[in-house]
KOLMARNU-987200 format. One line per field, with one value per residue (C-alpha): residue in one letter; x negated, y, z negated. Coordinates in steps of 0.25 Angstrom, whole numbers, plus 5000, padded with zeros to 4 digits. Layout:
<recs>
res <- A,...
px <- X,...
py <- Y,...
pz <- Z,...
</recs>
This chain:
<recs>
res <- X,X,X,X,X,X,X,X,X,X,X,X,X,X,X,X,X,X,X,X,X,X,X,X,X,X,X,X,X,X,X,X,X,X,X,X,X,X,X,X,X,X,X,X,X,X,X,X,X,X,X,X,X,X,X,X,X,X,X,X,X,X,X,X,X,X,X,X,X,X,X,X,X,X,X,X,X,X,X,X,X,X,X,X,X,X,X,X,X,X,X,X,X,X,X,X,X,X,X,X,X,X,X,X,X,X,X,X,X,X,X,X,X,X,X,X,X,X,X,X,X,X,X,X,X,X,X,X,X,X,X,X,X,X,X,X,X,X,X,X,X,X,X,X,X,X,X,X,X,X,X,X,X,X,X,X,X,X,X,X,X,X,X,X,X,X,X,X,X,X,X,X,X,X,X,X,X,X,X,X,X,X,X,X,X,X,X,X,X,X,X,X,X,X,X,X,X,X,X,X,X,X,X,X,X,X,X,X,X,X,X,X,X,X,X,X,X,X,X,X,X,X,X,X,X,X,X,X,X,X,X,X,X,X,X,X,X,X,X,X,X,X,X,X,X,X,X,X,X,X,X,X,X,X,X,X,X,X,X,X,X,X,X,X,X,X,X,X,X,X,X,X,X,X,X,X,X,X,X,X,X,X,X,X,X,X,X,X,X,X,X,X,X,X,X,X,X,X,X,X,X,X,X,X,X,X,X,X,X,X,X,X,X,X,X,X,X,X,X,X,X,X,X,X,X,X,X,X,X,X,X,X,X,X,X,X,X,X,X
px <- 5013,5007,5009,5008,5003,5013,5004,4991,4981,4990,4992,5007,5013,5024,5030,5032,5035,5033,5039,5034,5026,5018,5015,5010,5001,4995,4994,4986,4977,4975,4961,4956,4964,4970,4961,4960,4970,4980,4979,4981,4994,4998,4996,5005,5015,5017,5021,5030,5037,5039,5044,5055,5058,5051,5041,5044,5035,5028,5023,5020,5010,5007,5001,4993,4987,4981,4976,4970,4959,4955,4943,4946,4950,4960,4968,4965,4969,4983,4986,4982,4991,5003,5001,5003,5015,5025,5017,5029,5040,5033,5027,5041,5044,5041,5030,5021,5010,5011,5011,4997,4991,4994,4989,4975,4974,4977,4968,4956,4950,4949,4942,4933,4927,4926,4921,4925,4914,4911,4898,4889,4895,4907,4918,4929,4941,4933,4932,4946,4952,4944,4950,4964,4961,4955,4970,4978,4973,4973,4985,4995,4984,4982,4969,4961,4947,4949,4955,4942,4933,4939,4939,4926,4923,4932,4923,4910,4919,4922,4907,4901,4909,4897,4898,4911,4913,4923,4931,4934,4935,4951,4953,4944,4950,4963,4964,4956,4968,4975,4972,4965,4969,4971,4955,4955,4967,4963,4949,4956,4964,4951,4945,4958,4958,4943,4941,4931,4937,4952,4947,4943,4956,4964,4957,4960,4974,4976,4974,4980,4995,4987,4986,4994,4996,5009,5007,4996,5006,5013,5002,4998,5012,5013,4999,5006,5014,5007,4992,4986,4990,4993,5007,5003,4997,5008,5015,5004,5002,5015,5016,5004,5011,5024,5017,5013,5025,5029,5027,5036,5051,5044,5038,5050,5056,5045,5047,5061,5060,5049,5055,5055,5041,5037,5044,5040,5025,5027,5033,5045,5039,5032,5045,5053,5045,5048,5058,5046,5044,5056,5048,5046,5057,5066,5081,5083,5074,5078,5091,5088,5079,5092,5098,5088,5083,5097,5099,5097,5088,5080,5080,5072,5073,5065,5069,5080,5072,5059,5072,5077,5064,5064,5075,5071,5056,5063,5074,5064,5055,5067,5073,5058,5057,5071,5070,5056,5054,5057,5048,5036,5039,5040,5025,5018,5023,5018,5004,5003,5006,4996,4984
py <- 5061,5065,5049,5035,5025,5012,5001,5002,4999,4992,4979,4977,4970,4981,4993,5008,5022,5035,5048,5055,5065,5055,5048,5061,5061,5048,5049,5063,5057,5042,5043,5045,5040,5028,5014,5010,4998,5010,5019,5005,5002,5017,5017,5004,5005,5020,5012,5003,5015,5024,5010,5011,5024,5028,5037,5046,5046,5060,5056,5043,5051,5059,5049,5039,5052,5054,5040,5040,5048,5036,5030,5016,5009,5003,5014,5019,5006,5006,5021,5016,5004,5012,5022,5012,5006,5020,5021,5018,5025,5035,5037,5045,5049,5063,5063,5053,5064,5069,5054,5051,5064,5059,5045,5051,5063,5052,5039,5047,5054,5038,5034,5045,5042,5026,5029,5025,5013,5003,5005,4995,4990,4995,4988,4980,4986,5001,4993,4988,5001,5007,4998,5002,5017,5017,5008,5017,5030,5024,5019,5026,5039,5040,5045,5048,5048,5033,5029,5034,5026,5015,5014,5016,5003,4995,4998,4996,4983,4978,4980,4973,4968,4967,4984,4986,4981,4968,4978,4987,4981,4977,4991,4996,4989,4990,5004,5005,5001,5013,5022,5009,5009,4996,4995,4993,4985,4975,4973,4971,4960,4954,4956,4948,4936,4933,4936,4925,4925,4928,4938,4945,4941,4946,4960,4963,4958,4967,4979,4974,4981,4993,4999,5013,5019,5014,5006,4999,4995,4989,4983,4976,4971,4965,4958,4952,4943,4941,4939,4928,4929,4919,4917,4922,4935,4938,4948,4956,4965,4969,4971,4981,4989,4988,4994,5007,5015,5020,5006,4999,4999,4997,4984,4978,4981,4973,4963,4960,4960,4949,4943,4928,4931,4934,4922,4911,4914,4913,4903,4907,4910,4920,4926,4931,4941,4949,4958,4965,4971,4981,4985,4998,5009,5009,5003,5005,4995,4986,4986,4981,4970,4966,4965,4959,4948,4946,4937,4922,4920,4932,4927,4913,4908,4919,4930,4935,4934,4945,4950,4954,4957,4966,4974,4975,4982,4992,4996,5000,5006,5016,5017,5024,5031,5039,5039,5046,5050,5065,5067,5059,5068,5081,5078,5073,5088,5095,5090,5092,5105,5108,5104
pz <- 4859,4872,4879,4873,4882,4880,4887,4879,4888,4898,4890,4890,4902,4903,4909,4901,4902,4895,4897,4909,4900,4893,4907,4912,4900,4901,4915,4913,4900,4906,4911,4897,4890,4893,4898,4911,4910,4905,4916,4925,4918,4918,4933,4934,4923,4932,4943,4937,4931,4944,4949,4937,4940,4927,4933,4943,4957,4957,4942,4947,4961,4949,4940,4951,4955,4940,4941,4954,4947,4937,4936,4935,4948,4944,4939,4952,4960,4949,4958,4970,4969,4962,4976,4985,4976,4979,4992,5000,4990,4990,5003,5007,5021,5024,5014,5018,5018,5005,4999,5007,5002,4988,4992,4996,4983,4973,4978,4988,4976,4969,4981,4983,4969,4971,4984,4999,4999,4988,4980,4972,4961,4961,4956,4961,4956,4963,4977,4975,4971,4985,4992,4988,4991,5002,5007,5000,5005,5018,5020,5011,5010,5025,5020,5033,5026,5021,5033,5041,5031,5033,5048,5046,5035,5046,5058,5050,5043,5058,5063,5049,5039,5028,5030,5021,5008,5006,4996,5009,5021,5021,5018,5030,5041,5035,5035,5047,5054,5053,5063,5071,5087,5097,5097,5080,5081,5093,5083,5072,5077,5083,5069,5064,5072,5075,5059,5051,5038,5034,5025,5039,5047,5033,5034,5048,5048,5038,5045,5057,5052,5049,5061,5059,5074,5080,5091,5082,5073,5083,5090,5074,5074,5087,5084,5070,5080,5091,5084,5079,5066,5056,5050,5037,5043,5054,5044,5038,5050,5049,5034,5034,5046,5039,5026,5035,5032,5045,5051,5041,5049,5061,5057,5050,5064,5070,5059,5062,5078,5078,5066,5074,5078,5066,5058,5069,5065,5051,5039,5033,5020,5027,5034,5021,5020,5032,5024,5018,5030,5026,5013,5008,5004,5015,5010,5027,5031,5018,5023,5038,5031,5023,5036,5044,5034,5029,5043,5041,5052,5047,5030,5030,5014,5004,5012,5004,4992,4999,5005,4992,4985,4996,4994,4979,4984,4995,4985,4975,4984,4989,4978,4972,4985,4982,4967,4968,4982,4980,4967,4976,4986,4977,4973,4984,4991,4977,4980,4993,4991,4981,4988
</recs>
């Protein structure tokens, strides 16, 4: 027997696992012979299984990469999603490059065949799915292409809103954000607080933490406190500046030197979620969290519980990092080097 497929299309609400031959079968056969709802589950019960530590992470690259090819968006939005799942475990130090290459060889070649704009009569699930590539080679893919046609949908987006299509425009300015300067940012934030709707304010506050030159960054976290923003939108800036990866320490140090700042301008159901700012891999920065939110004027009620739920996330998420960090790495450098 060459592979058995436990889940028969995808009914069962449960997890399982082959050996790792008959997963390299049904990952090579899928696209003709398993239905779309199969190669779905495939895609998701592969990720629960790497985050067993039943599948290793280079046959876990391995396997989204095959998928990335399919034809049904949303086996393609199930690898999109499973990237940005082990975008941060896997996005090791050192070899930040070779993860972005393999960002942009397995998704670009999806988004060249749906096409960069939305056509007439396309589904919903394909301007869903261009939405998620076009983020994703973006931001994890650094793919300079995408981020050009972006810019490009943002400026024709801020001269006439009806010129880019509802599906796209939170992407556009988002992502044009990136490589934005002081001029960008200081009409963004005018975008953001003369906005007519909150779908409008929403979209331009979101890529107010996006900005990815230094003294932007800083510049975007100053404005989260001294802007006129609202209690419930004070911690968004810094949460998208904290999720850039080089950015992170440095914003959970901004965090906890204007942590009465910060919590004066907001409820206290708001404030137990500051320890979030120390998410991600590092057990460093999980520790001074500890620390930090372990002091009684710093830990209003809740917070031990996000607290803990924390520690649980940042465990996992280093303990995936060593486990499979070294066979990630292996494989990235082996296609690299065969291109």
């Amino acid at each position: 027997t060459q592979w058995v497929l436990p889940n028969a299309d995808a009914r069962g609400y449960y997890r399982w696992s082959l050996p790792a031959a008959m997963m390299q079968n049904i990952t090579q056969l899928a696209p003709g012979t398993l239905s779309p709802r199969e190669r779905i589950g495939f895609v998701y019960n592969l990720t629960a299984l790497l985050e067993a530590g039943l599948v290793h992470g280079d046959d876990y690259l391995r396997a989204l990469n095959s998928f990335a090819n399919d034809a049904e968006p949303e086996v393609v939005k199930a690898v999109a999603e499973g990237i940005e799942r082990v975008r941060v475990p896997f996005e090791l130090p050192g070899s930040e490059a070779s993860f972005r290459r393999y960002v942009r060889s397995t998704l670009r070649p999806a988004l060249d065949r749906i096409g960069f704009g939305v056509t007439p009569g396309e589904s919903e699930n394909v301007r869903e799915l261009r939405s998620m590539l076009l983020h994703g080679l973006a931001a994890t893919g650094r793919d300079d292409q995408v981020i050009a046609h972006c810019e490009a949908l943002a400026r024709s987006y801020c001269l006439d809103a009806t010129t880019v299509d509802g599906s796209l425009a939170d992407i556009a300015v988002t992502v044009s954000a990136m490589r934005g300067d002081s001029a960008l940012f200081a009409q963004y934030t005018q975008r953001f607080e003369q906005a007519p709707t909150a779908v409008e304010r929403q979209r331009f506050l979101g890529a107010l933490g996006n900005f990815r030159a230094h003294r932007m960054m800083l510049r975007s976290l100053d404005y989260a406190l001294t802007g006129p923003l609202r209690a419930q939108e004070l911690l968004q800036i810094p949460r998208t500046a904290a999720d850039i990866p080089e950015f992170q320490e440095e914003v959970y140090l901004w965090m906890t030197a204007n942590y009465d700042a910060i919590t004066e301008r907001m409820p206290s159901v708001f404030a137990i979620y500051l320890p979030y700012f120390a998410g991600g891999c590092s057990l460093r920065l999980l520790g001074a969290a500890e620390v930090y939110f372990g002091e009684p004027r710093h830990r209003p009620a809740g917070t031990e519980k996000e607290l803990g739920q924390l520690s649980a996330q940042v465990r996992e998420c280093a303990a995936l990092r060593q486990r499979e960090g070294p066979a990630v790495t292996a494989y990235l450098e082996s296609i690299a080097g065969a291109k």
